[in-house]
C-alpha positions in Angstrom: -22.6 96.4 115.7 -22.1 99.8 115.8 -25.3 102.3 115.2 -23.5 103.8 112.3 -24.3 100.3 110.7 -27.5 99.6 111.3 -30.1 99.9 108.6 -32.4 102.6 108.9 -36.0 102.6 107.8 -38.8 105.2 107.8 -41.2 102.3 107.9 -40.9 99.2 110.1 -43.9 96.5 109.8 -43.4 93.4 112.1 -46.3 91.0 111.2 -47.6 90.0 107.9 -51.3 89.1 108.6 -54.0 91.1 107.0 -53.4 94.0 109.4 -49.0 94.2 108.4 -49.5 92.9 104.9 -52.5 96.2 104.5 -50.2 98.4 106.3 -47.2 97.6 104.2 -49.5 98.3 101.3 -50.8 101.6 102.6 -47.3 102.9 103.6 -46.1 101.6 100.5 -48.4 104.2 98.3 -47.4 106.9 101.0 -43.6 106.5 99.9 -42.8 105.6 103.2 -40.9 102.5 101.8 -41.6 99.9 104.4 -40.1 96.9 105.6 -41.8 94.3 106.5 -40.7 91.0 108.9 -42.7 88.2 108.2 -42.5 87.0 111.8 -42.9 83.4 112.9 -45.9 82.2 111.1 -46.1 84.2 107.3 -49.2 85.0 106.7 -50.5 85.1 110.1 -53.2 83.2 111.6 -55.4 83.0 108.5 -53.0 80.3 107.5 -54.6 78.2 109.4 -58.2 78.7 108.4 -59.0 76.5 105.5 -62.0 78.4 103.8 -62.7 81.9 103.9 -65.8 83.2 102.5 -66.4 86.7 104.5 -63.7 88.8 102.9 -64.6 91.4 100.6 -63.6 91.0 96.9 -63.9 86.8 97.0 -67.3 85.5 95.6 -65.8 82.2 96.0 -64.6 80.2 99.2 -61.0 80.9 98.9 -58.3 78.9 101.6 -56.5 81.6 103.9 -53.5 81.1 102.2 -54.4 81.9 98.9 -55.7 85.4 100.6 -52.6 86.2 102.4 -50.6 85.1 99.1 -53.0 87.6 97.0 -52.2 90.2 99.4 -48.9 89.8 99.5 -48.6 89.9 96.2 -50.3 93.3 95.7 -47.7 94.6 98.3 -44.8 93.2 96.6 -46.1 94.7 93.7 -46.6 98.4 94.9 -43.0 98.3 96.0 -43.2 97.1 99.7 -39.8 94.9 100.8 -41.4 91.9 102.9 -38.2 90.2 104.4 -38.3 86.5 106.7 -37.2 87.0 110.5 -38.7 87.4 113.2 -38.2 90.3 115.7 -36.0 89.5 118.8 -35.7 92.8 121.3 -36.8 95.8 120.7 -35.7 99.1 122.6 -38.5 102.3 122.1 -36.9 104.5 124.7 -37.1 106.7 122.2 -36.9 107.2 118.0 -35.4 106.3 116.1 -36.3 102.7 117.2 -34.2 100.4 118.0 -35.0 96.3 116.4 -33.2 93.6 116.5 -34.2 90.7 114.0 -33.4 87.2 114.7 -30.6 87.9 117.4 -28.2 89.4 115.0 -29.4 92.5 112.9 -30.4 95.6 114.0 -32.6 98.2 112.4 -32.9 101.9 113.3 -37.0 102.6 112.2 -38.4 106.1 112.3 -41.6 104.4 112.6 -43.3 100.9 114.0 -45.8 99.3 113.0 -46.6 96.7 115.4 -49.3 93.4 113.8 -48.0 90.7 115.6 -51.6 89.3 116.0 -52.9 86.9 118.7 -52.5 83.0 119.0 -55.5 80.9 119.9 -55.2 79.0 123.0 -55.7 75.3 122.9 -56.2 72.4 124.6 -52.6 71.0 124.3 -54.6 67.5 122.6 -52.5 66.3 119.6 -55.9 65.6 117.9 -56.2 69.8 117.6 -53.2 69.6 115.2 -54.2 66.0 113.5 -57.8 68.0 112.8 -56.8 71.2 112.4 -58.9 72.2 109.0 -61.4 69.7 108.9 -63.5 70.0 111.7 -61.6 71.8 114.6 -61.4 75.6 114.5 -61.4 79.0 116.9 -63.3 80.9 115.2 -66.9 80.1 115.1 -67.5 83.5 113.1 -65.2 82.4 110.8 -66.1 79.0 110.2 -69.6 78.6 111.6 -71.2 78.4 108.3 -69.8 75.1 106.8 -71.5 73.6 110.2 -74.8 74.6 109.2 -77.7 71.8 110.2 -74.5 69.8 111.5 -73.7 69.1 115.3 -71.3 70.8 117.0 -69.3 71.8 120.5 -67.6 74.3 122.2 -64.8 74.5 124.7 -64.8 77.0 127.1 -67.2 78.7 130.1 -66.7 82.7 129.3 -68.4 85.2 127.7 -66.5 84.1 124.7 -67.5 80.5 124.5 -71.1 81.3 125.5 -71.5 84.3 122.5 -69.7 81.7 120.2 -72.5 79.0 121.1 -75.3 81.2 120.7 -74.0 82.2 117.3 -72.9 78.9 116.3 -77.0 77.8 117.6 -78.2 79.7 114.9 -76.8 77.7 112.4 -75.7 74.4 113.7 -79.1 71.4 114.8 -77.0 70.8 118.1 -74.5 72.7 120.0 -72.6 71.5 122.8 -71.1 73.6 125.5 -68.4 71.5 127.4 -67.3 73.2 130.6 -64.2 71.8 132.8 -65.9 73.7 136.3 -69.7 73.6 137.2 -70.9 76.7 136.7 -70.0 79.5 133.8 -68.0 82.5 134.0 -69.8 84.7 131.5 -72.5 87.3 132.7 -75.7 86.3 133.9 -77.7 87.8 131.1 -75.7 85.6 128.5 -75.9 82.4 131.0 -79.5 82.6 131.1 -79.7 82.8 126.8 -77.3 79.6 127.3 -79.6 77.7 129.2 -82.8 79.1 127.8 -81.7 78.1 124.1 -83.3 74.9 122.7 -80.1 73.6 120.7 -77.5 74.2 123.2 -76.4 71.7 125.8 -74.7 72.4 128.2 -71.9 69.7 129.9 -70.6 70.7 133.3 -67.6 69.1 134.7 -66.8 67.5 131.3 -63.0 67.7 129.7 -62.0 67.0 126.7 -59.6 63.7 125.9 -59.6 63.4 122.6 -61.2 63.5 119.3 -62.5 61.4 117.0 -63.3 60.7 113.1 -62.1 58.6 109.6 -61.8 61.9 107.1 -62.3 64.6 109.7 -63.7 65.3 113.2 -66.8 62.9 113.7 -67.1 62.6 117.6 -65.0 64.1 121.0 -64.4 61.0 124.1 -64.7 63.5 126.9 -64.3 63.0 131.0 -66.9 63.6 133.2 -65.6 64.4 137.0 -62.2 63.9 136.4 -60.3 62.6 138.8 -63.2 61.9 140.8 -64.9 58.7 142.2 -68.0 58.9 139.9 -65.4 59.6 136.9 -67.3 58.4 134.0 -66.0 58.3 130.4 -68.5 59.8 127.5 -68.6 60.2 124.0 -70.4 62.7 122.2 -71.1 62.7 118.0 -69.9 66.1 116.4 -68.9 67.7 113.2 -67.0 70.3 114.9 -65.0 71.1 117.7 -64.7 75.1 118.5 -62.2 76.0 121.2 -63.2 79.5 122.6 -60.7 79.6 125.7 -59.6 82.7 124.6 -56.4 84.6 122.8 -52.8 85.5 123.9 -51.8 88.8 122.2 -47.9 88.5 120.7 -47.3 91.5 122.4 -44.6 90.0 124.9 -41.2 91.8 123.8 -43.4 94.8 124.1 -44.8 95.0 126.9 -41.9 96.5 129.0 -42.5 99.8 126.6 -46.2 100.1 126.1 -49.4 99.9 128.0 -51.6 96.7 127.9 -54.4 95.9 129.3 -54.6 92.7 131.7 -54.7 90.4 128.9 -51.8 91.6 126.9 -53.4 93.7 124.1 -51.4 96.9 123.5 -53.5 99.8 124.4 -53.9 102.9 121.7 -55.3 105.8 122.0 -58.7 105.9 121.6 -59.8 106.3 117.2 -56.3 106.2 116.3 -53.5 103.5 116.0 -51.1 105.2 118.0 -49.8 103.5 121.4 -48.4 105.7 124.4 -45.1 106.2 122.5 -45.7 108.7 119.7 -44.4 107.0 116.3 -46.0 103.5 117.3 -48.7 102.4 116.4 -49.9 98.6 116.7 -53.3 97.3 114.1 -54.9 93.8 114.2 -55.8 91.0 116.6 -52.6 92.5 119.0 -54.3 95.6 119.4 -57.8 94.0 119.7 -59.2 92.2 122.0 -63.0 92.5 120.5 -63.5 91.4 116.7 -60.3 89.4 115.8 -62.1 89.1 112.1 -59.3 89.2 108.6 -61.1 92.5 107.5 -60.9 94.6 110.5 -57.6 93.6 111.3 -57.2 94.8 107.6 -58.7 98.3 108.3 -56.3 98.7 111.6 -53.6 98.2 109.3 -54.3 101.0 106.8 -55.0 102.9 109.7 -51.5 102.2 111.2 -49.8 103.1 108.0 -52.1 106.3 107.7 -50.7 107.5 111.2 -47.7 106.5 110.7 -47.3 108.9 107.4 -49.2 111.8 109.4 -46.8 110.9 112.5 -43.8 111.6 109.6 -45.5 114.8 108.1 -46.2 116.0 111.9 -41.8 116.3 112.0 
């Protein structure tokens, strides 16, 4: 294709999750005229969550697709051009940038926007998928409050796993804390809450089989000393199953242009959206290792698209 022929764009979004859809909405009322890629998953992880009730503006329990549809709607509405494809290669040597979408087209934007989020990790267990919605999650601050006087557990041995039992304590009558090693990872002031908390139990040297349950989850079959002689199967009765084993950023076709840190999330400078290379920015759960919640992911994005115009006035 020859760079006479490529599209060019002020605006490039890639991600439609609360942080691209915001951002597309944002640089939409800027007249930056925006395109937005959808990416692999529309939407973004909220998809997957099947009741939100801790965004602002929904009195009601509303499904995370019904959110992302409502706010893509409002950006469709203002004007914004929200396109399927997903983004391939990208070259940010310098602007304007160089994206390639799906193999085969190639944009010239002025700007990027990078929302690309951050995928759960899992267990690799079919019965995540077969539960998925209704009773297996990772997010306990997202959907810690339908588990309220119920029993739950929680995968994992960080400082991630240990914050999401404490929270999930406060809430839940039980709360177990399967970990695959004997001994924890996260800091020692957190262990000792862990251990000092009457709700949580904690199962060393346990993994996780299999779950269990008619309508949803009712029970995991777990593994204690696997692979060992005193191997024992166990099963444990739950309502919910949390993995908190931590995120991978989608920051990978990235990566050889901008700083991360040892994880994978892309690195900005400090109050601002704006990565090492002036003109991108990244918002949401790529750029944030932290909160990972729909509404600051939100704010990042109307940040993003913020910069971005300033970025544009600054020339």
């Amino acid at each position: 294709m020859n760079e006479s022929s490529n599209e060019k764009v002020r605006c490039l979004i890639i991600g439609s999750g609360p942080a691209g859809i915001t951002a597309a909405i944002y640089a939409t009322r800027s007249n930056l005229f925006p395109v937005l890629y959808e990416g692999i998953q529309p939407g973004g992880q909220l998809t997957t969550t099947s009741e939100v009730e801790n965004f602002p503006g929904y009195p009601s329990p509303v499904t995370g697709i019904e959110l992302m549809e409502d706010l893509r709607k409002q950006a469709v509405r203002l004007g914004a051009d929200i396109r399927p494809g997903i983004v391939t290669s990208v070259n940010l040597s310098s602007p304007p940038f160089l994206i390639t979408i799906d193999g085969e087209k190639e944009l010239e934007a002025e700007t990027l926007i990078i929302a690309t989020g951050a995928s759960a990790k899992y267990l690799g267990l079919p019965d995540e998928q077969k539960y998925a919605g209704m009773g297996v999650s990772a997010c306990a601050t997202c959907d810690g409050f339908f588990y309220r006087n119920k029993s739950v557990a929680v995968v994992g041995g960080g400082n991630t796993a240990c914050e999401e039992a404490l929270y999930l304590a406060s809430l839940a009558s039980k709360v177990y804390l399967i970990v695959r090693k004997s001994c924890l990872r996260a800091s020692m002031v957190i262990q000792d809450r862990v251990f000092h908390h009457p709700k949580i139990e904690v199962l060393f040297d346990h993994n996780t089989l299999g779950l269990f349950g008619e309508k949803g989850v009712e029970g995991a079959r777990l593994v204690k000393y696997q692979g060992q002689p005193e191997e024992e199967v166990v099963n444990i009765a739950i309502d919910g199953f949390f993995l908190a084993i931590g995120h991978t950023p989608n920051s990978g076709i990235f990566r050889e242009w901008l700083k991360t840190d040892d994880s994978g999330y892309i690195k900005t400078l400090p109050g601002t959206s704006q990565t090492a290379i002036p003109g991108v920015f990244a918002a949401g759960d790529v750029a944030d290792p932290h909160y990972q919640q729909a509404i600051t992911a939100a704010a990042s994005g109307c940040r993003a698209a913020l910069d971005a115009d300033r970025y544009l006035l600054s020339k």
